[in-house]
C-alpha positions as CSV (number, residue, x, y, z in Angstrom):
1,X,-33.5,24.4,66.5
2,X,-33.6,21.7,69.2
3,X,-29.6,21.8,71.1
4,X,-30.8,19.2,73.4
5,X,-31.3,16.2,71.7
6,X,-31.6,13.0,73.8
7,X,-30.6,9.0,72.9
8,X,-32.9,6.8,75.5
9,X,-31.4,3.1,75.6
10,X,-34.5,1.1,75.0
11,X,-32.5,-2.1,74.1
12,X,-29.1,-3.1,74.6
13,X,-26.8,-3.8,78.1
14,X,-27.3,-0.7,78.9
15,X,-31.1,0.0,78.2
16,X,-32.3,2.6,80.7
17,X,-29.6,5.0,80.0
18,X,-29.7,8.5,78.2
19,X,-27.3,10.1,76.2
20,X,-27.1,13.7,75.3
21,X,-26.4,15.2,71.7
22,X,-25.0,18.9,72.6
23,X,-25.8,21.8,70.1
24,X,-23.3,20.9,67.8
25,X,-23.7,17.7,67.3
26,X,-22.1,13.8,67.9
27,X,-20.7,11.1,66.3
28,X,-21.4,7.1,67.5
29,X,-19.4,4.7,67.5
30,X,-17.3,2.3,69.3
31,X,-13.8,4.3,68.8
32,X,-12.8,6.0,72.1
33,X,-12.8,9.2,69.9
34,X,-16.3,9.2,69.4
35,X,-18.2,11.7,71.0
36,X,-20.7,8.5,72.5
37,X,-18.4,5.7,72.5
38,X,-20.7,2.4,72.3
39,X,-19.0,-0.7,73.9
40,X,-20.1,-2.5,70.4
41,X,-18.0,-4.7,68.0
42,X,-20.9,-5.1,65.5
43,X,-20.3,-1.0,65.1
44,X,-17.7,1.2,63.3
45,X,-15.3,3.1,65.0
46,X,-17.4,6.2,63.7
47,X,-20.9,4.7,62.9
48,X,-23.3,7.8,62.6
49,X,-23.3,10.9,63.4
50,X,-26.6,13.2,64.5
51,X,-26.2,16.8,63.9
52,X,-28.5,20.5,63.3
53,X,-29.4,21.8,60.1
54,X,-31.3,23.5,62.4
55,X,-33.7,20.3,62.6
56,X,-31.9,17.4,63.6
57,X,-30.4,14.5,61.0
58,X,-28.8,11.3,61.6
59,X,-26.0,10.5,59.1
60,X,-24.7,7.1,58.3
61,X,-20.8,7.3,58.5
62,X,-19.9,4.3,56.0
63,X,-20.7,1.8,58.6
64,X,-20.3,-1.7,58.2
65,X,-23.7,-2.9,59.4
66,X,-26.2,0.5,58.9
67,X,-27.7,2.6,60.5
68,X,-31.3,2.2,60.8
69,X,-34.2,4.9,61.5
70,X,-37.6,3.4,62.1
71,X,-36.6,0.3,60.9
72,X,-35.1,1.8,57.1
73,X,-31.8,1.7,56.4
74,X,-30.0,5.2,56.3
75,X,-27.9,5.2,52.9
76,X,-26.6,8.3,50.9
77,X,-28.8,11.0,52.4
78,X,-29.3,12.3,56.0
79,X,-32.3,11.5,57.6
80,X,-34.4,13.7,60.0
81,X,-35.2,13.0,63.6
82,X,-38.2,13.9,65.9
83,X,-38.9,12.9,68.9
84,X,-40.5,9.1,68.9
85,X,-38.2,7.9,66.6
86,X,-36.4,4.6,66.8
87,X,-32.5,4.6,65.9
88,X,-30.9,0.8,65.5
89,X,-26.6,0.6,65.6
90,X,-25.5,-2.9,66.1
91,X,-27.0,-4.1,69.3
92,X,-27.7,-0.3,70.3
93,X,-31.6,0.7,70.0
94,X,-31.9,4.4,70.9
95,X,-35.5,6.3,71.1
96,X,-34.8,9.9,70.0
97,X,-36.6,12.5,72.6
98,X,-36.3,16.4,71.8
99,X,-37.8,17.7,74.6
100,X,-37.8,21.2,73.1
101,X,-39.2,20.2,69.8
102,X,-41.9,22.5,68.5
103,X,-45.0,20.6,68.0
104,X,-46.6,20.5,64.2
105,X,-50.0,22.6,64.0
106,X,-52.7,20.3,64.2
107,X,-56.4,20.8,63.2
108,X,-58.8,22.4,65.8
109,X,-61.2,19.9,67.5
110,X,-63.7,20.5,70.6
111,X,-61.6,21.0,73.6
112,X,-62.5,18.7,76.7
113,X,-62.5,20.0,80.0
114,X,-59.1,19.7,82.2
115,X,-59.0,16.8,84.5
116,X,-60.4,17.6,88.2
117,X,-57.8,19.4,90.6
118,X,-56.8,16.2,92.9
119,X,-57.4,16.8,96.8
120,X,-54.6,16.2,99.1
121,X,-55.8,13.2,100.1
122,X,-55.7,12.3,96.3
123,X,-52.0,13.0,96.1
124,X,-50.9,10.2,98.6
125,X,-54.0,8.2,96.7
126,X,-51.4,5.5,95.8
127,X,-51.3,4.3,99.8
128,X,-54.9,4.5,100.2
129,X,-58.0,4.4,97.6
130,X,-57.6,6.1,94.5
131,X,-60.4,7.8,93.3
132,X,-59.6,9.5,90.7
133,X,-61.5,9.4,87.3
134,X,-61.5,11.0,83.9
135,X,-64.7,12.9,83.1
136,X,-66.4,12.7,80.0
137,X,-66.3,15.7,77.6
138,X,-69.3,17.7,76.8
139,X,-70.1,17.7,72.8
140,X,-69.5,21.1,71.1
141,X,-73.0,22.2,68.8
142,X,-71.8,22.6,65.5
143,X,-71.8,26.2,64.5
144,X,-74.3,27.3,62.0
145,X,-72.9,27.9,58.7
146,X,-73.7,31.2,57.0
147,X,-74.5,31.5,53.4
148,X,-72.9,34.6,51.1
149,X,-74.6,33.4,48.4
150,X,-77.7,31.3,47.5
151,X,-76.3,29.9,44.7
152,X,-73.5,28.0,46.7
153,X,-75.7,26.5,49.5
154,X,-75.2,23.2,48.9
155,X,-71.4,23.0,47.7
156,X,-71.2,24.7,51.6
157,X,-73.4,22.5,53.4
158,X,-71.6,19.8,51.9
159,X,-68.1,21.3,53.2
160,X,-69.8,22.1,55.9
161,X,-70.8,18.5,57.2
162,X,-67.5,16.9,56.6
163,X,-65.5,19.8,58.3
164,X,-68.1,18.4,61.2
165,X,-67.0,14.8,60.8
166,X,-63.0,15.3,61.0
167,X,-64.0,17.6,64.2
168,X,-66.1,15.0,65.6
169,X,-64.0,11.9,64.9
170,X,-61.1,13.1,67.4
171,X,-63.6,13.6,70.1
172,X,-65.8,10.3,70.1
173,X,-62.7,8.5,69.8
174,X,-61.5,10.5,73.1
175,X,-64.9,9.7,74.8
176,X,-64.8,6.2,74.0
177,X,-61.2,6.8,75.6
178,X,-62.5,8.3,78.5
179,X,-65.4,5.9,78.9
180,X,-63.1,2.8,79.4
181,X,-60.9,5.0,81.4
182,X,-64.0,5.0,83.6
183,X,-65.2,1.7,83.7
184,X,-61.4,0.9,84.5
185,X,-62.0,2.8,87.8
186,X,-65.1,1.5,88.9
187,X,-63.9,-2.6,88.3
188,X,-62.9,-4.4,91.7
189,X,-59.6,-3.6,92.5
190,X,-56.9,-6.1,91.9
191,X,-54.0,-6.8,94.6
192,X,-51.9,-4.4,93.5
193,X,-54.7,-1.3,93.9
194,X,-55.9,-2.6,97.3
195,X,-55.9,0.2,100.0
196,X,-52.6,0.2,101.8
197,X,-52.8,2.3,105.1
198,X,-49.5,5.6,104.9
199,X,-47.7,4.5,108.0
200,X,-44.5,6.4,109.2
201,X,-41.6,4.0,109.9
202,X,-39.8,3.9,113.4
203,X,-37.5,6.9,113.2
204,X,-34.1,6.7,112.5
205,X,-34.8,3.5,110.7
206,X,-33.2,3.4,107.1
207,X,-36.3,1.2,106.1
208,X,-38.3,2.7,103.0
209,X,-41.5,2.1,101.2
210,X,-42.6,3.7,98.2
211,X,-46.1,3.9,95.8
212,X,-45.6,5.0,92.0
213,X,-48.1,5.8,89.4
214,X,-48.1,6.9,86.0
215,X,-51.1,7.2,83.8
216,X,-51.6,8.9,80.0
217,X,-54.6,9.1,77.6
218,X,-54.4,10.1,74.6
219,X,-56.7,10.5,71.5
220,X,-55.7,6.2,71.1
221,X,-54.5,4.7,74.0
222,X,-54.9,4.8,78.5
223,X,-52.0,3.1,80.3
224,X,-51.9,2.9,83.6
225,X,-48.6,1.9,85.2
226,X,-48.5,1.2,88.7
227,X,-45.7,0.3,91.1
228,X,-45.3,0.0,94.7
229,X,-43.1,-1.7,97.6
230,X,-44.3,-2.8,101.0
231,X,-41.3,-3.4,103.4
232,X,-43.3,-5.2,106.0
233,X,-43.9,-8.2,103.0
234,X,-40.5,-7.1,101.4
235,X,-42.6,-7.4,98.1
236,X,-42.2,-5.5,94.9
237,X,-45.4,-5.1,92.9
238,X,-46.3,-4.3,89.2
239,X,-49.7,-3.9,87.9
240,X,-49.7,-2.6,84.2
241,X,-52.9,-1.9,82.1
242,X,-52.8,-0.7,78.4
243,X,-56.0,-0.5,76.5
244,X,-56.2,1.0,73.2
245,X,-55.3,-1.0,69.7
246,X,-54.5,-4.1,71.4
247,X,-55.6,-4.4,75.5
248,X,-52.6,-5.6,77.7
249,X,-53.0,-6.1,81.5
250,X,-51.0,-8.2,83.7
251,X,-49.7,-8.2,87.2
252,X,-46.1,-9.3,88.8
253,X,-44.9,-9.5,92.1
254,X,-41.5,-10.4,93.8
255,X,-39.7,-10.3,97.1
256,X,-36.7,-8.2,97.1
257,X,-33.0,-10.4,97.9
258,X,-31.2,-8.7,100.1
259,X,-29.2,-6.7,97.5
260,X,-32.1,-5.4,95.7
261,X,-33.3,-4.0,99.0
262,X,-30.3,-2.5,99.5
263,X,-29.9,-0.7,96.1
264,X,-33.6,0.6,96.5
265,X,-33.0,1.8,100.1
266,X,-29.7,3.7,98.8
267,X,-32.0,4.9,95.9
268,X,-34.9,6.4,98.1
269,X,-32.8,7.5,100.9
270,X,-29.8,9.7,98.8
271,X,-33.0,11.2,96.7
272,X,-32.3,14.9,96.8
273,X,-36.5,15.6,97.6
274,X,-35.2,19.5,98.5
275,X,-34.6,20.2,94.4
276,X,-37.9,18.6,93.7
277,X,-40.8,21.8,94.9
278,X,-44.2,21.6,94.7
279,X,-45.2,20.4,90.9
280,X,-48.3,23.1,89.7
281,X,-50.3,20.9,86.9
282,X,-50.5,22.7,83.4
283,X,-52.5,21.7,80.6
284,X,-51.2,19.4,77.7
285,X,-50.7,21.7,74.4
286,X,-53.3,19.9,72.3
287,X,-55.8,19.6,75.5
288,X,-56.3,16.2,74.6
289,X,-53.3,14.1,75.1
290,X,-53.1,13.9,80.0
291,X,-50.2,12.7,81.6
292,X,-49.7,12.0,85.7
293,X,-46.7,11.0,87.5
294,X,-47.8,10.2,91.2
295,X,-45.2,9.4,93.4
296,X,-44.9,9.0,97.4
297,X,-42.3,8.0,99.8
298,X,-41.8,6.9,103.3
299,X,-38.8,7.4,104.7
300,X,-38.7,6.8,108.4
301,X,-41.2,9.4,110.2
302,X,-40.9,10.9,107.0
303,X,-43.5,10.9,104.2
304,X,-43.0,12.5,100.8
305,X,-45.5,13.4,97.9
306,X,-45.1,14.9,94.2
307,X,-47.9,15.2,91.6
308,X,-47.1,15.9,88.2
309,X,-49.5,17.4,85.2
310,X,-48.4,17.4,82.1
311,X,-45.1,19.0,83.6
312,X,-41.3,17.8,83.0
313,X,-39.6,18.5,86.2
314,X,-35.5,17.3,85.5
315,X,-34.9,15.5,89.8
316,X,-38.3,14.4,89.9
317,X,-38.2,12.5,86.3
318,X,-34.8,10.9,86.9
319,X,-36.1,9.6,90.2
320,X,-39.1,8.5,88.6
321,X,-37.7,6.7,86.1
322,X,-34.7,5.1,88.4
323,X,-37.6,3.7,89.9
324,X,-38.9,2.4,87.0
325,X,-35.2,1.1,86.2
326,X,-35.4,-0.7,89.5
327,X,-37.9,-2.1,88.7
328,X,-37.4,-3.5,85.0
329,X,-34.5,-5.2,86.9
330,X,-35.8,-7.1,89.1
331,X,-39.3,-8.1,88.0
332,X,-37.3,-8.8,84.4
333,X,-40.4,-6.3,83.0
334,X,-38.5,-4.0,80.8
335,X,-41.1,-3.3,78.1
336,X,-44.0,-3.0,80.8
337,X,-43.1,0.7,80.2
338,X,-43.8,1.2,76.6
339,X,-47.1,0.9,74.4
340,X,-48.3,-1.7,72.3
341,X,-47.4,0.0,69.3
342,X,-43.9,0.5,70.5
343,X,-43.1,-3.0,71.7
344,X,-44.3,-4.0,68.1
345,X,-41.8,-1.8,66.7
346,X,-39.2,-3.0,68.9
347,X,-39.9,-6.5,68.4
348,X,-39.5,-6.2,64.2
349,X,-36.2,-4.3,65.0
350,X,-34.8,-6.8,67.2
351,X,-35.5,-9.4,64.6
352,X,-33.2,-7.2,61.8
353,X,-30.8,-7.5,64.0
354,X,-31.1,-11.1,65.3
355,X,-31.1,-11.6,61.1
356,X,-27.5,-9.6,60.9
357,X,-26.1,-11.4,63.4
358,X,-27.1,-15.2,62.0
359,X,-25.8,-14.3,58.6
360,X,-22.5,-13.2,60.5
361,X,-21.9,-16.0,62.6
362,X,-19.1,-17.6,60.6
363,X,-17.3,-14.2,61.0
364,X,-16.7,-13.9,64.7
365,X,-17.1,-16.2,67.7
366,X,-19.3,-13.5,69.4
367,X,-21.6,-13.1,66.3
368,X,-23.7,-16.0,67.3
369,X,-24.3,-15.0,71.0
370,X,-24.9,-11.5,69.4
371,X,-28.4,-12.6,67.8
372,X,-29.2,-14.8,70.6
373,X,-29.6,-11.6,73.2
374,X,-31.0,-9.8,70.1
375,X,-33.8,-13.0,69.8
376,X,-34.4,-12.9,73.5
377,X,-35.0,-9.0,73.4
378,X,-37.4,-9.1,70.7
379,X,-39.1,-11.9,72.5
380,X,-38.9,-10.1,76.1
381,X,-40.1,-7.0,73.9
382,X,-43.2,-8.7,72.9
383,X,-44.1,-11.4,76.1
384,X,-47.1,-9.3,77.5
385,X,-48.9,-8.9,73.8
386,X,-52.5,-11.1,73.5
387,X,-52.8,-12.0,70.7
388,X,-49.0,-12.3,69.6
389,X,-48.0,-11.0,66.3
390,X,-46.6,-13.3,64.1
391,X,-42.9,-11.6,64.7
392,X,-42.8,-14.1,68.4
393,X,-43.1,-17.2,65.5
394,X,-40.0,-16.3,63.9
395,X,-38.3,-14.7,66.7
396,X,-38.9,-18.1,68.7
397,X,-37.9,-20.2,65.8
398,X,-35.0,-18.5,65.2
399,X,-33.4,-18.4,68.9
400,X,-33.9,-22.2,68.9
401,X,-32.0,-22.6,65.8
402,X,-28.9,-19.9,67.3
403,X,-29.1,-22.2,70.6
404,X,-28.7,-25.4,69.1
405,X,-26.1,-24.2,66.8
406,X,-24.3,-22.5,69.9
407,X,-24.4,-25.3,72.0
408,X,-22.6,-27.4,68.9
409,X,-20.6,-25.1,68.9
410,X,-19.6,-25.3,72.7
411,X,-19.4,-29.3,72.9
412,X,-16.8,-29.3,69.8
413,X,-14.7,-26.4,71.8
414,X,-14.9,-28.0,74.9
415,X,-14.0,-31.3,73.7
416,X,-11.2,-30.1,71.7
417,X,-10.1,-28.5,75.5
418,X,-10.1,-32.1,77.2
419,X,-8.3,-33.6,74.4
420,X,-5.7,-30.9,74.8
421,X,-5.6,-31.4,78.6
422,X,-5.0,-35.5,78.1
423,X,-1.9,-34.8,75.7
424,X,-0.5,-31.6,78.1
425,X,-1.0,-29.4,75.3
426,X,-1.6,-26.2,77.1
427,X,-1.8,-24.0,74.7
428,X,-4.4,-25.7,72.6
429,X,-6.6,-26.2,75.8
430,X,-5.8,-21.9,76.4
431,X,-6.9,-21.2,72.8
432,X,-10.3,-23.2,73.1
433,X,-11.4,-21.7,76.6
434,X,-10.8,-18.5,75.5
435,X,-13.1,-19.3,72.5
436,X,-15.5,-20.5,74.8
437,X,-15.7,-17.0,76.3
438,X,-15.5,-15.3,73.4
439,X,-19.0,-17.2,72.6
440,X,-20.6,-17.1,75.5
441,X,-19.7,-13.5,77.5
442,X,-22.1,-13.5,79.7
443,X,-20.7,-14.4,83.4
444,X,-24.0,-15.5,84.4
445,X,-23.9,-18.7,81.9
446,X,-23.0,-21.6,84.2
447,X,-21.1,-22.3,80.6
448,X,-18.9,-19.0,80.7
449,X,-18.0,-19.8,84.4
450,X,-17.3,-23.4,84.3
451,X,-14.7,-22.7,81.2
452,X,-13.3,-19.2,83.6
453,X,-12.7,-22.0,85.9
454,X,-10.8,-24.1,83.6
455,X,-8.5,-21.3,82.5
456,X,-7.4,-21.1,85.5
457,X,-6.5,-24.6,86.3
458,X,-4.8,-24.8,82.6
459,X,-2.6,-21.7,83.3
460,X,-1.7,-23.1,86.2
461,X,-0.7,-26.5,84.7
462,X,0.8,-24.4,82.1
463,X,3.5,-22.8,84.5
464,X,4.0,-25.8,86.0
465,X,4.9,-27.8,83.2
466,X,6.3,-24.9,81.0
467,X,4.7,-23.8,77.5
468,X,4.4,-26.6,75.0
């Protein structure tokens, strides 16, 4: 039975975020009494509910909008989770990790060697040149078969050969794999994999610089993720390259404001390293699938180093992925972290629910801003994708369709407020503002602001002049 069921907020204000489903289970919803209260008003006050029978199953609680699972609506029966799976509520996208999930048998196929042992100068690779390259598996000789009988020595050869083909499939497709991962490593380095010399910082200096890398092949896909920050330049740096199905490679830089750089120094210098010993590689269960997390950090005269093989280590994941977090933020990159297959996935769900929302927007002022974020995530979901699936077409036509409706929307409300100011009826002017920031929550919106503004000056008047 898997007690220690995770929720990883992959869309939604709060994507980044994890929530925990305890042994015995947990409703959703947006009641306080839920056990994960959702700040939500598309959900139910008790939306779903995920509990063990042992395996894990998410149950739909009567909801209002649905619970979906991978995209399908879950009606009158439970459905089962494992990990990978995507769970939709409302605005709320969830992937489902069970990190003590037993993995399914799977058919035996040539094993290839484990990657090479990295050298110490290898480990800090991420400041310097990295050298590191995937090695081509040897082929495994097919095994003579032996014959019982004469008379069944061609119904056997038969089985024979295509037992050989499903063997075989797995590992040209991993050498093919491993070939590109090669070739990847030779190419001229691009700006973000040039050299950079380790250089301690002048001591007691609360300055920091850090280098992240993550990079996973499996029997489909390599992706190469790497992040770093120079504090001399002040620039942040993203280099991403996922080749598999589709290829997706792109670079993206920014200088850090003076906030950023403050939230990363707090970050990297309240990092409890001590918790986090030295990380000893193992070997992926399959032997196929290779995952590394490099990570090194400079802090003052003091330079850090992890390495991590195929191993889950709880302080050195969480920094690694506030990192990543960081780094979504500020280089507006979120779904730089996920595979071509998921952003695909996430793109279709975020159209659902842009759909829900559109057919709702009679019922609520907040419905229609509701499918615009949903538009704009499916869209930011799918940005880095050559060629584009056909999802960015209707995604794109319908957030120009929500805008245009929204800004209507906004010039009747905001007219209807300077009528009401002109005739010193308060009130109305009150009501309309605050519809105005019913439709438009976001304080960012010069639109939100401008009407925050107006409230103010209306209440004001208001007091003044005494409720009418």
């Amino acid at each position: 039975m898997n007690s220690n069921l995770q929720l990883l907020v992959v869309a939604g204000k709060e994507a980044g975020k994890t929530f925990t489903v305890p042994a015995h289970g947990a409703t959703l919803g947006r009641s306080r009494v839920a056990d994960i209260c959702l700040e939500d008003d598309a959900l139910s006050r008790q939306h779903c509910r995920i509990y063990f029978a042992p395996q894990p199953y998410v149950e739909d609680l009567d909801s209002s909008n649905g619970t979906l699972l991978n995209g399908v609506a879950v009606k009158d029966q439970p459905a089962p989770l494992v990990t990978g799976d995507i769970l939709a509520i409302g605005a709320w996208v969830f992937r489902v990790i069970c990190p003590t999930e037993v993995q399914a048998p799977i058919a035996p196929s040539p094993q290839p060697p484990s990657p090479p042992a990295e050298t110490t100068e290898e480990k800090v690779a991420l400041f310097g040149e990295s050298s590191t390259s995937a090695q081509e598996p040897e082929a495994t000789p097919a095994q003579p078969i032996l014959f019982e009988q004469e008379a069944d020595k061609a119904t056997e050869a038969k089985e024979g050969a295509d037992r050989f083909k499903k063997l075989m499939f797995p590992l040209i497709a991993l050498l093919v794999l491993l070939l590109g991962a090669v070739a990847f490593l030779m190419l001229g380095e691009t700006e973000a994999q040039k050299p950079r010399q380790v250089r301690q910082l002048p001591a007691n200096t609360k300055q920091v610089e850090f280098a992240y890398e993550r990079f996973s092949v499996d029997a489909r896909h390599l992706f190469r993720y790497v992040l770093t920050y120079d504090v001399t330049s002040n620039v942040l740096m993203l280099d991403v390259n996922d080749l598999g199905d589709a290829d997706r490679s792109f670079t993206k830089r920014v200088e850090l404001p003076e906030e950023a750089k403050k939230l990363l120094t707090k970050i990297i210098l309240e990092a409890e390293l001590d918790e986090i010993g030295e990380l000893f590689p193992e070997r992926s269960a399959d032997g196929v699938t290779f995952e590394r997390r490099t990570l090194t950090l400079v802090r003052g005269t003091e330079v850090w180093t992890r390495v991590a093989e195929n191993v889950t280590h709880a302080a050195f994941n969480d920094l690694c992925e506030r990192l990543e977090f960081f780094a979504k933020n500020e280089l507006n990159v979120w779904a730089a972290q996920y595979s071509v297959a998921e952003l695909e996935t996430l793109g279709a769900e975020q159209l659902e629910v842009a759909r829900r929302y559109w057919e709702q927007r009679d019922l609520g002022d907040e419905k229609l801003w509701s499918a615009i974020v949903a538009y704009k995530q499916g869209l930011s979901a799918l940005e880095t994708l050559n060629p584009k699936p056909a999802t960015v077409t209707e995604l794109s036509a319908g957030l120009r369709e929500a805008e245009t409706l929204l800004a209507t929307r906004y010039e009747e409300a905001l007219f209807q407020v300077e009528q009401a100011m002109n005739t010193q009826r308060y009130d109305v002017a009150v009501q309309q503002l605050q519809k105005i920031l019913r439709m438009i929550p976001d304080r960012d919106d010069a639109r939100n602001r401008q009407a925050s503004e107006k409230l103010l000056t209306v209440e004001q008047r208001r007091g003044k002049k005494g409720v009418r």
